[in-house]
Structure formats: C-alpha cells, structure tokens
C-alpha positions as CSV (number, residue, x, y, z in Angstrom):
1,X,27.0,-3.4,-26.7
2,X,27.0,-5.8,-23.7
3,X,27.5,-9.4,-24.0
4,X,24.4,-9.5,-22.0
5,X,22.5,-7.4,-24.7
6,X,23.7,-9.4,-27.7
7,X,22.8,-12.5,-26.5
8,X,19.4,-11.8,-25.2
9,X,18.4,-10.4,-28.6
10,X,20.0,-13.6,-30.4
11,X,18.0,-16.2,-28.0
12,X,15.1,-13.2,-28.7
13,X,15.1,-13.2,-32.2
14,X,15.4,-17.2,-32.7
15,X,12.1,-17.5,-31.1
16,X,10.4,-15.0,-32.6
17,X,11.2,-15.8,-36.1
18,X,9.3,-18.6,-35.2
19,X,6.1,-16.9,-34.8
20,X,3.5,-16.2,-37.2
21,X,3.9,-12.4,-39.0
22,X,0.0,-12.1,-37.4
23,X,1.4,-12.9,-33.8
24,X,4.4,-10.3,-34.2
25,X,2.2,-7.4,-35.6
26,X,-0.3,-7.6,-32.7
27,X,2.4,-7.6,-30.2
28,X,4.5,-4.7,-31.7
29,X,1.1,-2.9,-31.6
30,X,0.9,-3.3,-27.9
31,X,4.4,-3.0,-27.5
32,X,4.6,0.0,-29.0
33,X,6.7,-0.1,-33.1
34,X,5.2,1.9,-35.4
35,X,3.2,0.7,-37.9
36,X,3.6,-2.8,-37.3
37,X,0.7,-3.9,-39.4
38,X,3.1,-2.1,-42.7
39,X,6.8,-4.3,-41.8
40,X,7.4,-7.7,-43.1
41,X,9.0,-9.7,-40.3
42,X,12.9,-9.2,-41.4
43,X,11.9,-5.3,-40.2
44,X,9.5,-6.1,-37.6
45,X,12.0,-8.5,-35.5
46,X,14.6,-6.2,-34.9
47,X,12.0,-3.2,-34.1
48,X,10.8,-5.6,-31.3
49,X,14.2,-6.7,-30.1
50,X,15.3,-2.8,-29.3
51,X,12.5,-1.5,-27.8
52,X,12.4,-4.5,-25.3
53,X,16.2,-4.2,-24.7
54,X,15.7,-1.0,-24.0
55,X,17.8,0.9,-26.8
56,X,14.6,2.2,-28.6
57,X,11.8,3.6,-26.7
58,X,8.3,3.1,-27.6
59,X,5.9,5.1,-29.0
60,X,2.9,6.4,-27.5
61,X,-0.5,4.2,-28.9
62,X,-2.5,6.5,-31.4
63,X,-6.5,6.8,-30.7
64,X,-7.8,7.6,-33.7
65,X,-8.5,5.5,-36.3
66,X,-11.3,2.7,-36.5
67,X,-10.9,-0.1,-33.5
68,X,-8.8,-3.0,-33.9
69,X,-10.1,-6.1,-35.4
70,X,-8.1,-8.6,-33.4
71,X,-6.2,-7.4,-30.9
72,X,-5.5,-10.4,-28.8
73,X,-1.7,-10.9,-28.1
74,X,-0.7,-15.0,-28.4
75,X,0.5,-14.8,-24.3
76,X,3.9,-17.6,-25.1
77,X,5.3,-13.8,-27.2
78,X,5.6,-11.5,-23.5
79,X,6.1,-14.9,-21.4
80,X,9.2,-15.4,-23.4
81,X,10.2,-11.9,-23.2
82,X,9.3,-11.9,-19.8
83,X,12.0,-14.7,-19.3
84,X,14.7,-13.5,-21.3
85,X,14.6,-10.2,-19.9
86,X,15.0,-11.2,-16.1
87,X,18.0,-13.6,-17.5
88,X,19.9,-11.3,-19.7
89,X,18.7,-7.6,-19.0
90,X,17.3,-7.7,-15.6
91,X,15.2,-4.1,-16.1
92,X,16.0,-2.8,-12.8
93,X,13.6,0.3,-13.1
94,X,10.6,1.5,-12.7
95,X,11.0,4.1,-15.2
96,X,10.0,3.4,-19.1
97,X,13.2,1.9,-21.3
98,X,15.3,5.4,-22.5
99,X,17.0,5.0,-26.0
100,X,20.8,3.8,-26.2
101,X,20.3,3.8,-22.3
102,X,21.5,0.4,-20.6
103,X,22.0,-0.2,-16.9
104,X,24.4,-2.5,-16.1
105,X,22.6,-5.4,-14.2
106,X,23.6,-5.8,-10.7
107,X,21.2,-9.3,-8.9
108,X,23.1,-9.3,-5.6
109,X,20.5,-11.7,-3.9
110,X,22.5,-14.9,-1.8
111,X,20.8,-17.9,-0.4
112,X,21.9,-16.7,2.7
113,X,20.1,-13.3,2.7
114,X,17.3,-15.0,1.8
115,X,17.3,-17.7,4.7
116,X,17.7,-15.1,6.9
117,X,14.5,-13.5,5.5
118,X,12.7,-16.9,5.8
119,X,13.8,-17.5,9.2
120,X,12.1,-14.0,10.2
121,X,9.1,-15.1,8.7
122,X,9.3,-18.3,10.4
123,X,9.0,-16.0,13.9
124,X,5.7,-14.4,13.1
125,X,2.7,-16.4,14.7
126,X,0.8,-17.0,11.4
127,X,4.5,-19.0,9.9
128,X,4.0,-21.6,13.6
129,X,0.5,-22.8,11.7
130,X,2.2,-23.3,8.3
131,X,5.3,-25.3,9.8
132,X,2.7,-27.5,11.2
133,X,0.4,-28.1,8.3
134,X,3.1,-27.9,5.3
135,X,6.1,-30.2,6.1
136,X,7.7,-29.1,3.1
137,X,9.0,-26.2,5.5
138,X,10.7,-28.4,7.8
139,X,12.9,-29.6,4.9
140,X,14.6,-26.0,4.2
141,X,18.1,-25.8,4.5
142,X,20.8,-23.5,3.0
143,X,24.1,-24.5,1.2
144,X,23.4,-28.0,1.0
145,X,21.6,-27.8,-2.4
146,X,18.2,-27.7,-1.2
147,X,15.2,-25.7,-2.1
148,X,15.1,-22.1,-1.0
149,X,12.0,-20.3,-0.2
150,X,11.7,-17.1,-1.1
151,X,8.9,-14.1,0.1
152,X,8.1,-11.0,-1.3
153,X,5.8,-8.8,-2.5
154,X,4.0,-9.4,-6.5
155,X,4.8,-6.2,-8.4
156,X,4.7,-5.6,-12.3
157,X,7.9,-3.8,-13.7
158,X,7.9,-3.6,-17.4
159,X,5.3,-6.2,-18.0
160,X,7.5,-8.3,-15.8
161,X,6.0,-9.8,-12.6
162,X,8.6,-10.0,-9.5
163,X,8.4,-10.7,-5.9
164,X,10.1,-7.8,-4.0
165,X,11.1,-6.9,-0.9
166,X,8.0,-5.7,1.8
167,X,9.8,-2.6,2.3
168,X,10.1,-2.0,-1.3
169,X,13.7,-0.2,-0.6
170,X,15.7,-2.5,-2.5
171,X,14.3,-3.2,-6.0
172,X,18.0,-4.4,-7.1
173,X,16.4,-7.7,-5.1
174,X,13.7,-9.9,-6.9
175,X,12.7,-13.4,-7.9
176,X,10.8,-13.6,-11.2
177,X,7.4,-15.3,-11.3
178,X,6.5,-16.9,-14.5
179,X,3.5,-16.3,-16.0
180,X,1.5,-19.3,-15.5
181,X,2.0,-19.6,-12.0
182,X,0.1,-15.9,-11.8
183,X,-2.3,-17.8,-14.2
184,X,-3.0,-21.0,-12.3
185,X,-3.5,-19.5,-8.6
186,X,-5.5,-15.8,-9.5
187,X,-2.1,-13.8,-7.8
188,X,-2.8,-10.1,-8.5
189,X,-0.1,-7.0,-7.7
190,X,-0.2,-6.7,-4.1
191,X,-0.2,-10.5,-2.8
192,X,2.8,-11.2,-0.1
193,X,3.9,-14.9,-1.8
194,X,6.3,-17.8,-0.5
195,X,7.7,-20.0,-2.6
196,X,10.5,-22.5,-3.7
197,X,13.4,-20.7,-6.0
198,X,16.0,-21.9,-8.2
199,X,18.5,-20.1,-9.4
200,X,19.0,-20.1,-13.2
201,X,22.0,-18.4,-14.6
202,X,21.8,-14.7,-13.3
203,X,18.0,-14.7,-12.0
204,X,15.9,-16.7,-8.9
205,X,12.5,-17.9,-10.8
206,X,10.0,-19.2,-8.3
207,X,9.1,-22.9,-9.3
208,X,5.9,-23.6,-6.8
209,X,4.0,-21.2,-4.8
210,X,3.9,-22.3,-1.1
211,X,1.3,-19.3,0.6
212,X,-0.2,-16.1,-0.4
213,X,-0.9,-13.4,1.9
214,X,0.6,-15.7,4.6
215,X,-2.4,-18.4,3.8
216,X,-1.4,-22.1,2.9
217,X,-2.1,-22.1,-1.1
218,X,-4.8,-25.1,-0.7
219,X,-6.3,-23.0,1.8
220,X,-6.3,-19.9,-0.3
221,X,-9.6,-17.9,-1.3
222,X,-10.1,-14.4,-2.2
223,X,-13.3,-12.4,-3.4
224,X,-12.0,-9.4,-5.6
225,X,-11.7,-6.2,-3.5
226,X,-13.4,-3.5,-5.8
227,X,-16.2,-6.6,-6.7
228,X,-16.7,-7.2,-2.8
229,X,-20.2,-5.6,-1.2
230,X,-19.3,-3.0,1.5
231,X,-20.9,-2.2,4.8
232,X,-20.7,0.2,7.2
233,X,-17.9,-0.5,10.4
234,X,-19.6,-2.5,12.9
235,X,-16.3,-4.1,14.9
236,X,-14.3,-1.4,16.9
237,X,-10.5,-1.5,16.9
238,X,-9.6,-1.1,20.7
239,X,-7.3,1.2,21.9
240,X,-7.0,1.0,25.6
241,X,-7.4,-1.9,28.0
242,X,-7.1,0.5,31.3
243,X,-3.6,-1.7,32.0
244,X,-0.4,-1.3,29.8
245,X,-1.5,1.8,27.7
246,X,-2.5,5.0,30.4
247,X,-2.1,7.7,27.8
248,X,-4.7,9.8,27.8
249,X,-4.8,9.8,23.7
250,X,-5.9,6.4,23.6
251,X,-8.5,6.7,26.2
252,X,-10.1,9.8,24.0
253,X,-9.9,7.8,20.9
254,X,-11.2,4.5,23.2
255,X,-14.1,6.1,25.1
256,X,-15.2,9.1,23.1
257,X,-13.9,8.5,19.0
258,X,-15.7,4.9,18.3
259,X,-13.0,3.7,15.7
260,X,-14.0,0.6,13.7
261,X,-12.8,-1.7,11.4
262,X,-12.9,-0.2,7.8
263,X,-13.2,3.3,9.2
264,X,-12.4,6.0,6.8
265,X,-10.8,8.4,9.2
266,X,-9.0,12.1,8.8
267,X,-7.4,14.0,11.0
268,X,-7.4,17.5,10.8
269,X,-5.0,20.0,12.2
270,X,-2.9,22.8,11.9
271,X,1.0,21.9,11.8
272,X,2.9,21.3,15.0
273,X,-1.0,20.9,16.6
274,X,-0.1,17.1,17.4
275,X,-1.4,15.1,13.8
276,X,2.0,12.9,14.1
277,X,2.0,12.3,17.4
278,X,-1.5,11.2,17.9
279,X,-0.9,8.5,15.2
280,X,2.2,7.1,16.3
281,X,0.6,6.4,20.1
282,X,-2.3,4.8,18.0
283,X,0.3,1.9,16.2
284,X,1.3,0.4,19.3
285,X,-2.0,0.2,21.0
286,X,-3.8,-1.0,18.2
287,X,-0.7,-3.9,17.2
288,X,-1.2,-4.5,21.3
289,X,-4.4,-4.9,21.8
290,X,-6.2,-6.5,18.7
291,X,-4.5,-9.4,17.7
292,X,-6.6,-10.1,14.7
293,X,-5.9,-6.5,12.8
294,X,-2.5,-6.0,10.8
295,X,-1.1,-2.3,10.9
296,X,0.7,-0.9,8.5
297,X,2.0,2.6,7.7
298,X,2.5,5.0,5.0
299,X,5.1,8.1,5.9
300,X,4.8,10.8,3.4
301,X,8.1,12.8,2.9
302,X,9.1,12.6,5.8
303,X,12.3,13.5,8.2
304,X,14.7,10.9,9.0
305,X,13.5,11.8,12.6
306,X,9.9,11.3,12.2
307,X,10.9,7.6,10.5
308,X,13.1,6.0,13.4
309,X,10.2,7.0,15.8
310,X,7.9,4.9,13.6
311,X,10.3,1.9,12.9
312,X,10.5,1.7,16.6
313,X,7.0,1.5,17.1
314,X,5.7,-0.7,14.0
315,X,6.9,-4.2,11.9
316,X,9.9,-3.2,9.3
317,X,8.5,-5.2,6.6
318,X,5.0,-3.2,7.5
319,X,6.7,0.4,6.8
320,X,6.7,2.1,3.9
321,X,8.6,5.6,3.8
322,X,10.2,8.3,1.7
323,X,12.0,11.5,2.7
324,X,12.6,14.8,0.7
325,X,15.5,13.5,-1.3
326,X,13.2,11.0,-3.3
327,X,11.9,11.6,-7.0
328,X,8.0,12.1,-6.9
329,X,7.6,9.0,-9.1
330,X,9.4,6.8,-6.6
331,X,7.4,8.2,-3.9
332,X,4.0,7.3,-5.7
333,X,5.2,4.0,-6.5
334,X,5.8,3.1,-3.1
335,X,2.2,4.7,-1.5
336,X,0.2,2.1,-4.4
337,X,3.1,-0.5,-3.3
338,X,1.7,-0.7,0.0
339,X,-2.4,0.1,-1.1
340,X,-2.4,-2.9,-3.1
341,X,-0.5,-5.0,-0.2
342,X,-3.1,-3.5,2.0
343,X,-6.5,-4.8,-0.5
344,X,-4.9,-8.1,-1.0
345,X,-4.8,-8.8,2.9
346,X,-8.9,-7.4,2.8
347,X,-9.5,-9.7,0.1
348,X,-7.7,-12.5,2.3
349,X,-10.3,-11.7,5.0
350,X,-7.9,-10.1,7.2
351,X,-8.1,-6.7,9.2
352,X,-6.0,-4.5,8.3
353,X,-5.2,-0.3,9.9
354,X,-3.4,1.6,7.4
355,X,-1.6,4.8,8.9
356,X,-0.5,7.7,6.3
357,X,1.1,10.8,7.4
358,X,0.3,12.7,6.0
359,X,-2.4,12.3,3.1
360,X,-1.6,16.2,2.4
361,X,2.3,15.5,1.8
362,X,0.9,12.4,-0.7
363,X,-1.5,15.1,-2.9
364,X,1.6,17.6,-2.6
365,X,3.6,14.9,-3.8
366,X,1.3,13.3,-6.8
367,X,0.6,17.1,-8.0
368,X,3.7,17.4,-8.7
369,X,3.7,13.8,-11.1
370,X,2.7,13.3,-15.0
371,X,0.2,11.6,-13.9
372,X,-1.7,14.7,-12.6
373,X,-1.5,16.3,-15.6
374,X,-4.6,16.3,-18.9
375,X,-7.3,17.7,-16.4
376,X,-8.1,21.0,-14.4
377,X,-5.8,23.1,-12.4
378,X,-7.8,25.0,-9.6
379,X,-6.8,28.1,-8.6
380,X,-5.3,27.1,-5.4
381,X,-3.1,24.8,-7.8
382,X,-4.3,21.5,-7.1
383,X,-4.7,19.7,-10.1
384,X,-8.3,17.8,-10.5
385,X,-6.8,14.7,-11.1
386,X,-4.9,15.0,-7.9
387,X,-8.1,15.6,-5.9
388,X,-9.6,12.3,-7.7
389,X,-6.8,10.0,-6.6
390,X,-6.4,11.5,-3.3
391,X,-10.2,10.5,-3.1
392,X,-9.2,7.2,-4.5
393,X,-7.3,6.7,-2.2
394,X,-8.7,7.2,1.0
395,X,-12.1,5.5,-0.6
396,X,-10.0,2.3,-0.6
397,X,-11.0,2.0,3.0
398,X,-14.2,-0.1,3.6
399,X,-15.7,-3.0,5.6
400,X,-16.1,-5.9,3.1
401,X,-19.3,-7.3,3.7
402,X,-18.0,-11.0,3.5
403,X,-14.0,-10.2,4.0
404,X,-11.7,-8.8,5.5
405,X,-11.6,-5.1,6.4
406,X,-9.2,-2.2,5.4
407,X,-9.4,1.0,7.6
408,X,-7.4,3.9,6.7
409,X,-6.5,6.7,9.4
410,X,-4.4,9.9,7.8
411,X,-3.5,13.1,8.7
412,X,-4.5,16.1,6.8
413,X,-3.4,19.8,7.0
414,X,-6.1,23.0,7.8
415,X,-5.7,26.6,8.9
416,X,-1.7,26.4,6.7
417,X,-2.5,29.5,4.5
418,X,-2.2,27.6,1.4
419,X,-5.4,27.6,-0.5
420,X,-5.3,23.7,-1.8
421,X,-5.3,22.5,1.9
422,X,-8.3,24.2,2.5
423,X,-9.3,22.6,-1.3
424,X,-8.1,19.5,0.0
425,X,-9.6,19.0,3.4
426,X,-12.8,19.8,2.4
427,X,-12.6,17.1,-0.7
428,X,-11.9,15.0,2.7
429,X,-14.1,15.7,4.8
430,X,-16.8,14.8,2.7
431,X,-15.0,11.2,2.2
432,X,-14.4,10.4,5.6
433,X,-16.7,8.8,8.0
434,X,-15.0,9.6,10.8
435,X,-13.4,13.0,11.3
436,X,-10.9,14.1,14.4
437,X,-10.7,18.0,14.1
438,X,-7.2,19.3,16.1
439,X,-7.4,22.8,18.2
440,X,-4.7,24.8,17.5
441,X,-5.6,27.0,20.5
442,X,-5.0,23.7,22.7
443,X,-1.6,22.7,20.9
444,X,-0.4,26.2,22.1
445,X,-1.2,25.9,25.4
446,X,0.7,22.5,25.1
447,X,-2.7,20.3,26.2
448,X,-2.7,16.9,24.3
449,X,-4.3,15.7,22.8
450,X,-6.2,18.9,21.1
451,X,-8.8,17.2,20.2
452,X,-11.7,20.0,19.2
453,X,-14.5,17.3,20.5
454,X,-17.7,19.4,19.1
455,X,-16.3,19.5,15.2
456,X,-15.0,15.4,15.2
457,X,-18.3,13.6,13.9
458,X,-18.6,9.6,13.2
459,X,-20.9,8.8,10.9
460,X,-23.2,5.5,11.9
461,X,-22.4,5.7,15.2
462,X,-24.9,3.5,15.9
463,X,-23.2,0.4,14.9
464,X,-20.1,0.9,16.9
465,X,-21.8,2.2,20.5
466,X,-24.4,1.2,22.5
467,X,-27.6,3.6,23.2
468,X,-26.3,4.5,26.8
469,X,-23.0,5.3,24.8
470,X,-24.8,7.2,22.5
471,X,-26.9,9.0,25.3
472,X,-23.7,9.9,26.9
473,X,-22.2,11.2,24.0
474,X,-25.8,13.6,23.6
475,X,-24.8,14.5,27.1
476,X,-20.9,15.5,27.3
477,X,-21.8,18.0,23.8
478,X,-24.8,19.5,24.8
479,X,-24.4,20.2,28.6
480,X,-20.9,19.5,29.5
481,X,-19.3,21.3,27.2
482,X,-21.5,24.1,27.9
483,X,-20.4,24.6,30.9
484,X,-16.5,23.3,30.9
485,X,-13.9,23.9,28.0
486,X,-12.0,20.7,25.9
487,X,-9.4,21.4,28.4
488,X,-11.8,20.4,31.4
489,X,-13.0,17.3,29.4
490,X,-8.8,16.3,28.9
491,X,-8.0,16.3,32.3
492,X,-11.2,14.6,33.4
493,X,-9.6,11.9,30.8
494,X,-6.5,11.8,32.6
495,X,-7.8,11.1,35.7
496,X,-10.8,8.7,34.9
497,X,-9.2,4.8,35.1
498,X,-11.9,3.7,33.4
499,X,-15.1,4.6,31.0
500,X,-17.5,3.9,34.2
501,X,-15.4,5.8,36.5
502,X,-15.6,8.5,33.7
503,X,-18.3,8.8,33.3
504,X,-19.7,9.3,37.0
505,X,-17.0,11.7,37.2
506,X,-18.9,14.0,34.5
507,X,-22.2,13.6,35.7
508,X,-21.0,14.6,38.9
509,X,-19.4,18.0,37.4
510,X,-22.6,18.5,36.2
C-alpha cells in the first residue's frame, strides 16, 4: 500500500470517528457501502475509507424500497474528503474508483507554468480592465513568495471540484477549490475562475476568488441559464465588412443566410460537399468583425489535419478537440466540458458562437457510450437516448431574454447511406431555426460554396432583416432562381462588392 494511501485513511479515519453514527450512515448511503443503516461504526469506517481511496468500488444505489426519511448528508463529511483526497490521492480520473486499483499521483503544476498562463491572460482585452480596477494584480510576482493566481475551468471529478485547464488536455494539472468558496459566490461547473493559490503539501487550493467568467467578482451577476426566458435572435453576427474578408462564403452567409445571435443553425451536406470548410472561413470572420461575441469550437473526432487548420484560425484555450485514438468517454467529457463553459459565459451576459464539427461524429460518438444505453434502439441503430442528447444539445442554443446569448452552428451528415444520418438529420431539422442545406451536385463541379439556396430556411426572419430584405429575398427564390441555377446566383456573389451593388446586379439579370 502507498505511504500516500495509509496516511490519507489515518488523517480520514481520525475525523470520522468523530462524527455521529447518524452522519456516517447517511453518507455511506450516498457514497455507496452496503447497508450502511445495518454497521456499527468500527465496520462502517473502514467501508468508507476504501471506497473513497479507491480500493473498493461502490455499489450501485437500490430503488426499491420505501423513500428515505432523512437523507441530508452533514456537508463538513465530503468537504473533508474532498480535501484529503486532493492532498494524499489526487484522483486523477474521470473514470469511477476500480478495486485494488491505485494510480500513482503525478501534480506536475510550477509557479512558473502558471505565471506564464496568467501573463496570457493578462494579453486578452477584457484582463487591461481588471489590471485597472483590481490592483491586487499589479502585485503578482513569481519566486519571490508571493501570491500566484491561478485560471481554469470549474469541473467536478469524484465529487471533487477543480479548476482545469481551458483546453481540458491536461487533467494531470488542477488547483482544488474548497467547498465554501463554490458556496459563498454561486460558481457552478463551467465558470472560467481566477484566483490566489497556495500550495499545501502536494496540491494548489485556491484561497480567494479574484473573477469569474473573466468578470471582477464584486461585479459578478448571473441569472441561471436553463431558469433564463428565451427569445427569438434579433442581433445578427456579421460576417463580411466588404474590406478584409472577400470570400464569397461569407458574403452568402452575410447577405442572403441572416445569422443571429442565439441562432440554432445546421448544416447539412453530404461528405467532402464543403461542411468543414464553410465553418472554418466562418471563425475568423465572426472573431474579426464582432468584437462583442466569443467563438469557440467543438471538433468531433477529428484528423490531426482538420485540427491545425482550426488552431490556426481560433483562441487555444477556445478549442476543444479529440481524434480517433480517444475513448468515447473522454470524448463526451470534453464536448459537455466546453457546453457548460459556453452557458456560463450566456449566463455572464456575453455572446457566445459555438462551432461543432460535426454534430454527426458527436451522436456516432455518444451511441457508442453507457450512457446511451436503458432506452430504444431504432432500426437504423441509433439509440433513443442518443437522439435526446443530441437534441439537448443543440437546444442549448438560445437568445436569453435578459443575458447573454449562446448560438450553436454544426455540421450534420445527409445523402451517406447510413440510415441513422438520415434518423439524425431529420431529428435536426426540426430543432434548428436556421438550416444551410449543401448541393452535392455543386461540390462536384467544384463551385463553393454549394449552398442549395431554395431548401436553407430561417425561421423569424423577420427580426433579423428588414422588409426590403425580406422583399428581396421573395424575389431571388421565386423569379431568379427560375430562370438562373445556384451556380448563376454564386458567381453573381463573387462579383457583387457590396449588398447594394448585388442586388442591382440581379434585378438587372432579370
């Protein structure tokens, strides 16, 4: 047994001995021993101390039965654990504890890494406005025994609350935050927190919460996201400015496609029909041009090639990614890592784009989980529960009616031959309110974008265009395109410098 080990249950064990037998039973119900309510403490102690050291797994909580009398857990019991386990046993997993199965911790975190972090942070235009209002930040220094600030990411891990790293790559990196400070400024799973560290033995424990979600912690205020009032997009998110972006994408998606803040938006295509590409001109244009909306993307087993195209284009600590040689449970972890980052900014009352590609690979991937399992498989071999979080999860998207905003923009797969994208895209459709349908006999001829303009729909345009927009767009579907082909309409596109020049230059084909 590890040093580590034995000395974690012997600081363990004093303190609960200490506890009432009441306390101990209702926390080895919720922990998981069996029978607790049937053990005197000598039995129930030691059941405690191997399940949360991880040499005895738990067992799964029985339904049946009549409900619980009293099954409020005294909160000093997991806050203690909590502790001890960062200090002695530092669970580096996700996964749940595995019998007689120990890792070895390895916290490899330096103050210098973590000044370099800080001093990142410090370059971002929102850190210039904390410098000036918080001179605690002025006073940061490294190796000279000052206070460290430390940033990351507020994940549960075991019933143990850590700051980790944006990207979420490195989970061997993390600062435990005790329970009461969670308690005494409302953080949730998802908030992006500064704060002061000290180091104590072999973990960093955050002492005092400086910001959350990049907001000075006095200036801090949140209404829940799912408790929030949502409306319909009213605010577009610009993608062309007729100077530093020319491609003819972003004038298609500018002019013809209103896109608007908490948009719920699919796009549809066949493989190699353009899905990726068209999103990755999107990330720049939308970082460039609308100051007030934060992008982040989600890449769905992906190829190491299709990744360095987007870290060139996008913020590191803003990409979340996997490839083919992650497990599916890793993979899932990281898609909700970033969701919840994504809701806590909307909550904040920021802006915020969220590109997936593809929303196919992340039911492929989630099908394939535990998780999916205890409902319906179709036919095609989705499961039902897969189709429900997929839903889920592109439903997160909304305007808050007194917030912030969180627009999602995914690729999904049609016309593959497999039965459960056709399942899938259909679930989809009927979800999104705003739909970009891909022609494959475009992508073939090699015209981009293939954008099938008669099938791509937005839902309450009204809000987003004017009524000579609107008039126009009742004019390029029911007489332009009866004459001319989406090929005609792409290289009018190309040519047009601007949406007035465009749009003389179709009235004048007509």
């Amino acid at each position: 047994m590890s040093k580590y080990i034995q000395e974690y249950k012997e600081k363990l064990g004093e303190f609960l001995s200490k506890q009432s037998l009441d306390d101990l039973r209702r926390y080895g119900r919720e922990l998981g021993v069996y029978s607790p309510t049937k053990l005197k403490k000598p039995d129930l102690i030691p059941k405690i101390l191997a399940i949360t050291s991880g040499e005895a797994a738990p067992i799964e909580r029985s339904k049946r039965g009549a409900p619980v009398k009293n099954n409020s857990v005294n909160p000093d019991i997991p806050a203690e654990v909590q502790r001890l386990q960062l200090l002695y046993l530092d669970m580096p997993t996700t996964e749940k504890p595995q019998a007689g199965k120990i890792d070895e911790p390895d916290y490899t975190i330096t103050d210098e890494e973590a000044y370099i972090n800080w001093k990142l942070f410090q370059q971002r235009p929102q850190a210039e406005t904390l410098t000036l209002h918080s001179p605690d930040f002025d006073k940061i220094e490294t190796c000279n025994g000052q206070r460290m600030v430390y940033r990351g990411q507020l994940q549960t891990l075991n019933n143990v609350s850590l700051l980790l790293p944006l990207t979420g790559v490195d989970e061997t990196k993390k600062i435990l935050v005790p329970i009461e400070l969670i308690h005494n400024h409302g953080l949730q799973e998802g908030d992006i927190v500064s704060c002061y560290g000290e180091k104590q033995e072999r973990v960093v424990v955050a002492t005092k919460i400086l910001t959350v979600n990049e907001i000075l912690l006095e200036d801090f205020r949140r209404k829940r996201f799912e408790e929030s009032e949502a409306r319909y997009p009213s605010e577009r998110i610009r993608f062309y400015d007729g100077k530093n972006f020319s491609m003819t994408e972003l004038k298609y998606l500018d002019w013809l496609i209103p896109f608007g803040k908490g948009q719920r938006c699919c796009v549809f295509g066949a493989p190699k029909s353009g899905k990726t590409t068209l999103l990755l001109k999107t990330i720049r244009a939308a970082r460039e041009l609308n100051d007030d909306v934060t992008v982040m993307s989600l890449l769905m087993d992906q190829t190491p090639e299709t990744v360095n195209l987007f870290q060139k284009e996008i913020d590191r600590d803003m990409l979340i990614y996997t490839t083919d040689e992650d497990e599916v449970e890793r993979q899932i972890f990281l898609a909700e890592f970033l969701l919840r980052r994504a809701k806590s900014y909307a909550e904040s009352g920021r802006d915020v784009l969220l590109i997936v590609d593809s929303i196919s690979a992340l039911a492929t991937v989630f099908n394939e989980t535990n998780d999916s399992l205890g409902g319906k498989t179709l036919a095609c071999g989705l499961e039902t529960k897969t189709i429900h979080y997929i839903k889920k999860f592109l439903g997160s998207a909304r305007c808050l009616d007194k917030g912030g905003s969180l627009a999602i923009l995914g690729a999904v797969d049609i016309d593959t031959g497999n039965p459960s994208d056709d399942v899938l895209s259909k679930e989809l459709s009927a979800r999104a309110n705003l739909s970009i349908y891909l022609k494959d006999e475009l992508a073939v001829r090699r015209v981009y974008p293939a954008i099938d303009f008669q099938r791509s729909q937005v839902q309450q345009r009204e809000a987003l265009q004017t009524q000579k927009e609107i008039a126009f767009d009742f004019l390029l579907r029911n007489e332009y395109l009866a004459k001319y082909q989406d090929a005609d309409l792409i290289k009018l596109l190309d040519r047009s410098k601007s949406y007035h020049e465009f749009v003389e230059n179709v009235k004048n084909a007509l």
